[in-house]
Backbone as a chain_set.jsonl record, in Angstrom:
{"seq": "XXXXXXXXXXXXXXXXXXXXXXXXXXXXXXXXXXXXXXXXXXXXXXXXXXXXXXXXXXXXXXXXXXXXXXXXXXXXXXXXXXXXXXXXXXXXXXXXXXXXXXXXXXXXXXXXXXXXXXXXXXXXXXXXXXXXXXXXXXXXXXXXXXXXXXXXXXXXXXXXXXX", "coords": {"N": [[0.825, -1.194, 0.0], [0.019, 2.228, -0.313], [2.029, 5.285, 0.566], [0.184, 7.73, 2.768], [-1.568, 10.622, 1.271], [-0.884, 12.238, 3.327], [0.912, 12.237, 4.333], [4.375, 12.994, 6.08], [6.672, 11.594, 4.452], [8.38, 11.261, 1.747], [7.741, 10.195, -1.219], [7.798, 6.778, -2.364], [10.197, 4.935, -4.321], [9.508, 4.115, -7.466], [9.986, 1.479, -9.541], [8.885, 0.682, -12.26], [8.944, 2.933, -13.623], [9.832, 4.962, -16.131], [13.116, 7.191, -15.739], [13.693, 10.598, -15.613], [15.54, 12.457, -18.196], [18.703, 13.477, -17.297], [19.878, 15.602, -18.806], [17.563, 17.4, -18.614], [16.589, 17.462, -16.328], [19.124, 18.778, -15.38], [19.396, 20.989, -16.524], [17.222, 22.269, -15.242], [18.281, 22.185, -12.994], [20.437, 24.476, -13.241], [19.119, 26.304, -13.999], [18.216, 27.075, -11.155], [20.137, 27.569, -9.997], [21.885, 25.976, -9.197], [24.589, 24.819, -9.997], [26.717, 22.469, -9.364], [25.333, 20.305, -8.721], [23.633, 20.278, -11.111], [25.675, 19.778, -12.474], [26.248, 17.103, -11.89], [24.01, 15.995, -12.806], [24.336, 16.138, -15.723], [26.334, 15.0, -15.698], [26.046, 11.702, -14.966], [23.855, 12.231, -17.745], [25.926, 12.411, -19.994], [26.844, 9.49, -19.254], [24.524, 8.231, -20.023], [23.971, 9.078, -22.427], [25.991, 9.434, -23.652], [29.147, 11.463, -25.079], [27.493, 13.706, -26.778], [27.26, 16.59, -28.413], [25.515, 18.385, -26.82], [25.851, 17.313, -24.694], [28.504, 17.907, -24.069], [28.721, 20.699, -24.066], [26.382, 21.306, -22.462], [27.926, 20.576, -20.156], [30.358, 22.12, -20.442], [28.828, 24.378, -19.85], [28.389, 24.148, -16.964], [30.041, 23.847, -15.353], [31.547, 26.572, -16.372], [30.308, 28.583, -15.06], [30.562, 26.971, -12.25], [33.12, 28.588, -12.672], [35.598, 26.773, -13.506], [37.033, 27.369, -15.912], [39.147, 26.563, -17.573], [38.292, 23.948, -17.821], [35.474, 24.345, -18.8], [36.348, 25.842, -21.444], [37.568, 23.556, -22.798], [35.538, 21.744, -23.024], [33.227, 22.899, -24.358], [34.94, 23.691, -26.861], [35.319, 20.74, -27.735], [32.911, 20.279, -28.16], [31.796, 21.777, -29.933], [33.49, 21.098, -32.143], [32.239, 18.388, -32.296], [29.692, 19.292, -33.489], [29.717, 22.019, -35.215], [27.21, 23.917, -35.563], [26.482, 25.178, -34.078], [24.772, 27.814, -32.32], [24.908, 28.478, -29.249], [26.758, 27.368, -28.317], [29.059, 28.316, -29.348], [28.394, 30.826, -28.554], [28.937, 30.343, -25.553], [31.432, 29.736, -25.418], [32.653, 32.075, -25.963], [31.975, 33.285, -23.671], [33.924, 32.136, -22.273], [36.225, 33.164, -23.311], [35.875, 35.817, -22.928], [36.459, 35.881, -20.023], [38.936, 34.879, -19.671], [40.215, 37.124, -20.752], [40.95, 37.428, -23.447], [40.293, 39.006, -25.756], [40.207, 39.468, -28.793], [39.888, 37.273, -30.241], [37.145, 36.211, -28.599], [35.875, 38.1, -29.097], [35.571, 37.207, -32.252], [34.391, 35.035, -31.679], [31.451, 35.173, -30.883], [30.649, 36.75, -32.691], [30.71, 34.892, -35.065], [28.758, 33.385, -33.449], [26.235, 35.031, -33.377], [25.984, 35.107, -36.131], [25.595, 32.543, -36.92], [22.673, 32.336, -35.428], [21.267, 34.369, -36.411], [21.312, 36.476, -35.938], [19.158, 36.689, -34.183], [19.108, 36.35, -30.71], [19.281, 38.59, -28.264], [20.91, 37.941, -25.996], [23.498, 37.182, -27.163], [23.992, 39.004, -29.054], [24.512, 41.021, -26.832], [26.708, 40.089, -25.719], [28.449, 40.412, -27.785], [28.495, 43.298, -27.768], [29.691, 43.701, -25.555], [32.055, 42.361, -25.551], [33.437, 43.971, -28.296], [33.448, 46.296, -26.673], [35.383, 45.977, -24.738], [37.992, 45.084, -25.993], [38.447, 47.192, -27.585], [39.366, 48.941, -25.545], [40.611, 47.454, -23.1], [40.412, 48.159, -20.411], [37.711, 48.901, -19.879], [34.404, 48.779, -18.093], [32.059, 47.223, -17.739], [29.926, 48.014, -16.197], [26.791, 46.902, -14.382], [26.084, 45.121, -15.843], [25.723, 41.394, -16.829], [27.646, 38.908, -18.252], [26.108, 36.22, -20.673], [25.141, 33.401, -20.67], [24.384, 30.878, -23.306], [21.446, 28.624, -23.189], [20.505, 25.513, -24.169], [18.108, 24.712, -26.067], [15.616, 27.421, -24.826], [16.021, 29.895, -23.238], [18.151, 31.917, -20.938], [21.424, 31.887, -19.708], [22.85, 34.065, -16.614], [26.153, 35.06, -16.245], [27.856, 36.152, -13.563], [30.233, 38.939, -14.034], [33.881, 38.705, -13.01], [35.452, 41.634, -11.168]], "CA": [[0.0, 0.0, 0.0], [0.998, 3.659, -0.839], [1.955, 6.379, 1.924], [-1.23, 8.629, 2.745], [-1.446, 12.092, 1.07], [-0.744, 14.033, 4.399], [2.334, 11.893, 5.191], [4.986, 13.746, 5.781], [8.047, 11.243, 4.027], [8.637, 11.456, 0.484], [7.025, 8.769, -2.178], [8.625, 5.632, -2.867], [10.475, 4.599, -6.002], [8.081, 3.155, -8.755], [10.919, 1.006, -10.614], [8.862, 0.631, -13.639], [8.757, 4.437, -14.202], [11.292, 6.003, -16.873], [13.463, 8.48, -15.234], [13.954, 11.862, -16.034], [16.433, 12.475, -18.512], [19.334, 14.039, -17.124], [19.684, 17.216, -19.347], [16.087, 17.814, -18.247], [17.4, 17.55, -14.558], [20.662, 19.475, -15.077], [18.958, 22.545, -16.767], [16.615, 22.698, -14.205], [19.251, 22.828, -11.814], [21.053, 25.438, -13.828], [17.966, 27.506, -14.129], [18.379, 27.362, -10.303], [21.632, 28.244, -9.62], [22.73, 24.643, -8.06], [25.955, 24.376, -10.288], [27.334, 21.326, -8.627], [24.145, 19.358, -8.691], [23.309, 20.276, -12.618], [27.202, 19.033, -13.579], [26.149, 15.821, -11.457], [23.041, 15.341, -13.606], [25.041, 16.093, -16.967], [27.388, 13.677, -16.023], [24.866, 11.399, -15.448], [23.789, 12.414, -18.458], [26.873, 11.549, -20.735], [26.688, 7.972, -19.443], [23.114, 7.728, -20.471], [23.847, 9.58, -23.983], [27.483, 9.207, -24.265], [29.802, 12.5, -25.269], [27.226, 14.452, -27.711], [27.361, 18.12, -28.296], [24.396, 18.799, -26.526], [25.891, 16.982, -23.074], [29.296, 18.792, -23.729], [27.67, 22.316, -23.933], [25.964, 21.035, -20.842], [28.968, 20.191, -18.987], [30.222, 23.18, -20.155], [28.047, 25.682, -19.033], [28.046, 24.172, -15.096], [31.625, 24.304, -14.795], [31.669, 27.39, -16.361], [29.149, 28.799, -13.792], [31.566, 26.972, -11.593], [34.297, 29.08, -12.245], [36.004, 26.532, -14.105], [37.527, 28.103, -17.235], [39.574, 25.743, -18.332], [37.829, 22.454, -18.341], [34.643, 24.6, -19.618], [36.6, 26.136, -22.723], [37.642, 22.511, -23.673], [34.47, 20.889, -23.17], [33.008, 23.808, -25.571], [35.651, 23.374, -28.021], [34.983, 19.208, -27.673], [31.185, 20.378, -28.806], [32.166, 22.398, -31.364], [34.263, 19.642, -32.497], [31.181, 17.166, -32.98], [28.663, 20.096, -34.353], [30.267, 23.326, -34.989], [26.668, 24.948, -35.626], [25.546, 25.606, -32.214], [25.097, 29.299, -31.758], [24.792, 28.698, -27.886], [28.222, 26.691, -27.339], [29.88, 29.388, -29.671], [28.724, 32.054, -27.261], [29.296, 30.473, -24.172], [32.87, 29.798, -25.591], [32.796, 33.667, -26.277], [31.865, 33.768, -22.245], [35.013, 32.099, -21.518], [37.128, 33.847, -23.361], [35.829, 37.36, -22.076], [36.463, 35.757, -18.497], [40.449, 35.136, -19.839], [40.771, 38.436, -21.43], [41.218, 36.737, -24.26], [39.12, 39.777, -26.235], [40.085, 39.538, -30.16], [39.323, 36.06, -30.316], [35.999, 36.484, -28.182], [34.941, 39.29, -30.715], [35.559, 36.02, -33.519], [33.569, 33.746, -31.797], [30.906, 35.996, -30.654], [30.368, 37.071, -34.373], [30.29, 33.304, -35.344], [27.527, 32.91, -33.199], [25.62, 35.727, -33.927], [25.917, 34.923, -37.377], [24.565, 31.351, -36.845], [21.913, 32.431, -34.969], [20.89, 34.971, -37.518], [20.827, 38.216, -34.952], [17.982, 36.645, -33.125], [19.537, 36.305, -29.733], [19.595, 39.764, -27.418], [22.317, 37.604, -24.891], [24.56, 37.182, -28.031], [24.116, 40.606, -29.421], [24.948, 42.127, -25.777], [27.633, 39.666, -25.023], [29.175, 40.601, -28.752], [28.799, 44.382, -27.663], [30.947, 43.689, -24.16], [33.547, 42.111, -26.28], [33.761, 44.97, -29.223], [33.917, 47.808, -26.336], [36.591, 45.288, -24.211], [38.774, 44.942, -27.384], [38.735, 48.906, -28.126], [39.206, 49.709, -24.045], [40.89, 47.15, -22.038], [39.52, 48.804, -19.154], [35.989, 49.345, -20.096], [33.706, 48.452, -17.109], [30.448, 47.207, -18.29], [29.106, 48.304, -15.25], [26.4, 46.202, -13.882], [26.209, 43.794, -16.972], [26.571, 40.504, -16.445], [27.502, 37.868, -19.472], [24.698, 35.5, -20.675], [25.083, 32.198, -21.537], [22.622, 30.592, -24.004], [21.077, 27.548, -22.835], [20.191, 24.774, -25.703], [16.523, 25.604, -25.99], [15.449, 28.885, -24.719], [16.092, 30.692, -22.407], [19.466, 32.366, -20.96], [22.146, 32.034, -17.615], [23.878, 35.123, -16.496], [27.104, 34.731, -15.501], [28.501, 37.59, -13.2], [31.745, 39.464, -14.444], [34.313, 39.295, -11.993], [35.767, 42.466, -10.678]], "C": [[0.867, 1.254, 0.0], [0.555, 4.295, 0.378], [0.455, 6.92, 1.613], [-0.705, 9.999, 2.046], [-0.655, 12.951, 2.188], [0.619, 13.364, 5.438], [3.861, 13.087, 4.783], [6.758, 13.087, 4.969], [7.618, 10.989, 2.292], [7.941, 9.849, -0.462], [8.047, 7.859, -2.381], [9.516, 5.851, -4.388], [9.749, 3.654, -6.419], [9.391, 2.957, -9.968], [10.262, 1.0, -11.892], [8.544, 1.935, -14.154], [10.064, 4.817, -15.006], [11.757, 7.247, -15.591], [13.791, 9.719, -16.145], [15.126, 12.052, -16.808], [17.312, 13.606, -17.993], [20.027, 15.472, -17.269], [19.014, 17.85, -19.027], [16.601, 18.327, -16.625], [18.227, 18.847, -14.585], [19.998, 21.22, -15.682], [17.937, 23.258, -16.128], [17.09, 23.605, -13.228], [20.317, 24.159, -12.064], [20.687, 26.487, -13.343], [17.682, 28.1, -12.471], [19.098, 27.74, -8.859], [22.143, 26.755, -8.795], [23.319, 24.164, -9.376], [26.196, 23.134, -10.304], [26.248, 20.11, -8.924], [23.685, 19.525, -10.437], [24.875, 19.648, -12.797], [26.924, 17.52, -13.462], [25.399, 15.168, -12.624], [23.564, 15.372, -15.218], [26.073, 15.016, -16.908], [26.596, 12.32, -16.043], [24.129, 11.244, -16.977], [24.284, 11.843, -19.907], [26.968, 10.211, -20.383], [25.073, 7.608, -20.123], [23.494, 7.533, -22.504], [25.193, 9.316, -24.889], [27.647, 11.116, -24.566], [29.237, 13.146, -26.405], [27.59, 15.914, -27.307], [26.736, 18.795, -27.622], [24.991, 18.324, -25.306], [27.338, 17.8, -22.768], [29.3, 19.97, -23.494], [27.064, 22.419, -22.6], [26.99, 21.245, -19.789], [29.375, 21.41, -19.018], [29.955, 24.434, -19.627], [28.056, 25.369, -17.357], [29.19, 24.383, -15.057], [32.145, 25.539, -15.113], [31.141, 28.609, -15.181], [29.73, 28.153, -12.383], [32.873, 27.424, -11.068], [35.499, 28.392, -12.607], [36.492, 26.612, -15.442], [38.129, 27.23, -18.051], [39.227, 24.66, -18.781], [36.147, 23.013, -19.124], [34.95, 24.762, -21.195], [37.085, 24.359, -23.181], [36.452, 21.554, -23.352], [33.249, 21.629, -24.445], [33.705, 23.431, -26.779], [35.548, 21.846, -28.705], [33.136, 19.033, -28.707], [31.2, 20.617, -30.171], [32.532, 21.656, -32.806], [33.28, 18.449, -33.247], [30.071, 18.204, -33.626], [29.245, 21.741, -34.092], [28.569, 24.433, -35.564], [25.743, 25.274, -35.053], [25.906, 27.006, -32.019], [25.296, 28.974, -30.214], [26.135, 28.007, -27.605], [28.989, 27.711, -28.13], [29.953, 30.655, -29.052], [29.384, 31.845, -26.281], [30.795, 30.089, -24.391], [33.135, 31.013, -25.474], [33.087, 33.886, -24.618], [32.946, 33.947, -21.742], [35.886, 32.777, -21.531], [37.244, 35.212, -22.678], [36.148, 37.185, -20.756], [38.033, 35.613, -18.957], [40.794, 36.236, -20.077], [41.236, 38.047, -22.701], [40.374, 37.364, -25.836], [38.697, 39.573, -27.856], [39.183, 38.47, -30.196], [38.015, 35.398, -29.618], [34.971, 37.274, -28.866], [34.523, 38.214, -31.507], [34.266, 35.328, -32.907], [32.115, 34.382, -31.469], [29.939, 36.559, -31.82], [29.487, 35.976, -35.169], [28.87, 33.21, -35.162], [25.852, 33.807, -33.159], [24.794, 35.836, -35.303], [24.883, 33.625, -37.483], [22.817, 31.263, -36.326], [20.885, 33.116, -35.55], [20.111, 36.361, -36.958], [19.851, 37.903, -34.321], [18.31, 36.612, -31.884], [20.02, 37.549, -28.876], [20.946, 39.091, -26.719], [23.174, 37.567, -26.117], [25.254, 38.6, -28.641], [24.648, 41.44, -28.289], [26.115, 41.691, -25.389], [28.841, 40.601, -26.564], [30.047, 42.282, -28.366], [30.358, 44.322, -26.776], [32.017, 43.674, -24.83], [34.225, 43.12, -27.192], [34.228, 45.846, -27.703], [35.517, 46.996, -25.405], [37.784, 45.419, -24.81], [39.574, 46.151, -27.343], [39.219, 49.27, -27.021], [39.519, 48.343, -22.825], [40.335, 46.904, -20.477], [38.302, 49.266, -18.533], [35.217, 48.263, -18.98], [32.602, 48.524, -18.0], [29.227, 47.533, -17.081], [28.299, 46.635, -14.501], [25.936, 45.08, -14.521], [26.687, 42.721, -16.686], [26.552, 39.556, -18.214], [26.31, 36.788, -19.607], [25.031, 34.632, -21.282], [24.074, 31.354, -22.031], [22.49, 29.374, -23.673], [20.348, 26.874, -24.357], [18.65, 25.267, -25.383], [16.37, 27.062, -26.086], [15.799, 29.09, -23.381], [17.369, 31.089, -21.696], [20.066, 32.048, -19.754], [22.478, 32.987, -17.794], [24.695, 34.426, -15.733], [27.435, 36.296, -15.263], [29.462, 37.647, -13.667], [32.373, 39.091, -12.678], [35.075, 40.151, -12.139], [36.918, 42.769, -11.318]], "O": [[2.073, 1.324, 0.238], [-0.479, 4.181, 1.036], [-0.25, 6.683, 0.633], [0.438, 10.409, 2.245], [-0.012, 13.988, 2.026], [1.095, 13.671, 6.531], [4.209, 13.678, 3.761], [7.762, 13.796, 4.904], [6.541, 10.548, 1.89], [7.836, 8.693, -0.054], [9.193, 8.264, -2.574], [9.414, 6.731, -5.243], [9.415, 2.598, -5.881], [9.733, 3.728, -10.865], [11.009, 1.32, -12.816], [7.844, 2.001, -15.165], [11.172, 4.937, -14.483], [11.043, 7.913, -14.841], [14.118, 9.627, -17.328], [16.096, 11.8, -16.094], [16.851, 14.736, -18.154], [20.516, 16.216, -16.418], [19.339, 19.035, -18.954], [16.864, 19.419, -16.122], [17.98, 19.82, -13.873], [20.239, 22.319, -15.182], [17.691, 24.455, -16.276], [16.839, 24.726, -12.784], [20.892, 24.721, -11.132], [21.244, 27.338, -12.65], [17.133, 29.186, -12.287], [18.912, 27.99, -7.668], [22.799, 26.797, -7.754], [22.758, 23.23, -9.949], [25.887, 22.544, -11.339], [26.621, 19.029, -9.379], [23.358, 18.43, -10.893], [24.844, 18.747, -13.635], [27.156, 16.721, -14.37], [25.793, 14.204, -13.281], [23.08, 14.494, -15.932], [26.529, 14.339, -17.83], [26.477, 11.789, -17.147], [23.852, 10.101, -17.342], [23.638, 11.179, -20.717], [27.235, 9.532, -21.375], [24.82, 6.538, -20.677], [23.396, 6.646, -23.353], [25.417, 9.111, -26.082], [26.736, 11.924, -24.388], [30.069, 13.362, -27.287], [28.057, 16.318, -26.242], [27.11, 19.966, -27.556], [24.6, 19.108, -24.44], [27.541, 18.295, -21.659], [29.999, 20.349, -22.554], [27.183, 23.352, -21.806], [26.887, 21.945, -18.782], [29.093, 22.122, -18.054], [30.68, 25.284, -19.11], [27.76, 26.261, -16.561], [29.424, 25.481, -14.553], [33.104, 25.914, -14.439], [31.917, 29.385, -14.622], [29.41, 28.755, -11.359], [33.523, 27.173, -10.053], [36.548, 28.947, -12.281], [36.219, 25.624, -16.124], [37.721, 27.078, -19.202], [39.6, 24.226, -19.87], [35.615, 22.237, -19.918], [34.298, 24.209, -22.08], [36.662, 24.137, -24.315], [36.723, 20.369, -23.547], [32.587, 20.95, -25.23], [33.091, 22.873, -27.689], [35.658, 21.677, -29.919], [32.567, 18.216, -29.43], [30.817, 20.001, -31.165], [32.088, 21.653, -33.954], [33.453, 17.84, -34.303], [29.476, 17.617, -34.529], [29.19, 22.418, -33.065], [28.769, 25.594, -35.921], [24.576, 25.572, -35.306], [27.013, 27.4, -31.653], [26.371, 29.516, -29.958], [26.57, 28.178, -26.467], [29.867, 28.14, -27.381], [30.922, 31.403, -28.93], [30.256, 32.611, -25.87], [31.453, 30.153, -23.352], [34.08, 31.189, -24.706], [34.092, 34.47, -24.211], [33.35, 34.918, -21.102], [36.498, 33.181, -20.542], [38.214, 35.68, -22.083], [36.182, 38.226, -20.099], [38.605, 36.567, -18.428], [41.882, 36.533, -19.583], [42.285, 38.642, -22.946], [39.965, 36.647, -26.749], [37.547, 39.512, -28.289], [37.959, 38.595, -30.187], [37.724, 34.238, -29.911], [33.767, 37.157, -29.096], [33.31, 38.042, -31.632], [33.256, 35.109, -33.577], [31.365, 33.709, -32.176], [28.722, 36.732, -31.759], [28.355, 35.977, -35.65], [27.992, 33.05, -36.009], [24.729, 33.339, -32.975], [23.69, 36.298, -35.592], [23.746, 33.63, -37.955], [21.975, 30.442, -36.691], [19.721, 32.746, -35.39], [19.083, 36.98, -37.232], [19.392, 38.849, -33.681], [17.286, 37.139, -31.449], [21.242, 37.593, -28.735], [22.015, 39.681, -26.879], [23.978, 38.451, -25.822], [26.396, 39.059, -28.689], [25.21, 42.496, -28.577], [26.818, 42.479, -24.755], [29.835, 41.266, -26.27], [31.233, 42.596, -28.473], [31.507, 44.659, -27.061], [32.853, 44.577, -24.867], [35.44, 43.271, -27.056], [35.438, 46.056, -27.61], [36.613, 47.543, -25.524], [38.699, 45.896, -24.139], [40.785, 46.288, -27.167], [39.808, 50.322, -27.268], [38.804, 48.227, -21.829], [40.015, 45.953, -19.763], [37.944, 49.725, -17.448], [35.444, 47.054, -19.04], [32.244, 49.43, -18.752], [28.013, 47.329, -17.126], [28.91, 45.609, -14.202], [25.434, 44.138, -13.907], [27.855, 42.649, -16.304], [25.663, 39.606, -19.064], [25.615, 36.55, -18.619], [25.292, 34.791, -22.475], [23.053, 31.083, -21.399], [23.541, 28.752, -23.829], [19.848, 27.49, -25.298], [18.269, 26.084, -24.545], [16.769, 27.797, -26.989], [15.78, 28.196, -22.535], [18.069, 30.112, -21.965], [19.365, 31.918, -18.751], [22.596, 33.318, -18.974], [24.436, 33.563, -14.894], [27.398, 37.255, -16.033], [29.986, 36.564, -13.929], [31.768, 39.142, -11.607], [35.748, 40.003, -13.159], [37.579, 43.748, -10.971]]}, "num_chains": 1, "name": "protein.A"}
């Protein structure tokens, strides 16, 4: 027999239920700032799906959002690698680079994905701006702007600048 409605411990597991696919999970957890717990479910994830573009982009974006720079830009570049015509992993490559200082070559990719996208994307278009005035000005404070990374689907992350 099943708990009562007004119990207060959590429902069983119902083995013959599909689970949630993992991407589903992890962009949840994105969408709610638990980092750590969305990389889990992307990893997760890649064993389900194996190493597509769509779970590297994933991985990507949490470790980026982690503060991981380096294992984000090569899990981006790894995406790229299996489908180079993902506007959203060509931005959030763009992200990284603007977090290296890394500006020309953030302008490039930035462009790229702009281009792919076909100017529909405000986070691409504003991240492109950052990078053009960065480029020209070193020193250019975007103020209270933060970068935006595009999530597969819709809808956007900000990532804060740091300081």
């Amino acid at each position: 027999p099943g708990a009562s409605t007004d119990s207060p411990y959590a429902p069983g597991v119902n083995p013959n239920q599909e689970a949630v696919d993992g991407l589903e999970v992890g962009d949840r957890l994105m969408t709610a700032g638990q980092y750590e717990l969305a990389l889990d479910a992307y990893i997760r994830a890649a064993v389900q799906h194996g190493l597509t573009a769509d779970v590297l982009t994933s991985l990507g974006s949490a470790n980026l959002a982690l503060g991981r720079l380096g294992q984000s830009e090569k899990q981006f570049r790894d995406s790229l690698d299996k489908d180079e015509n993902r506007p959203d992993t060509w931005n959030n490559l763009g992200v990284v680079l603007l977090e290296r200082g890394e500006y020309p070559e953030a302008v490039q990719v930035f462009r790229k994905a702009y281009a792919l996208d076909s100017g529909e994307s405000d986070s691409i278009r504003d991240n492109l701006r950052i990078a053009l005035a960065k480029m020209e000005n070193p020193a250019y404070d975007a103020g209270n702007e933060d970068y935006k990374l595009v999530r597969r689907g819709s809808g956007d992350y900000l990532i804060r600048s740091t300081p």
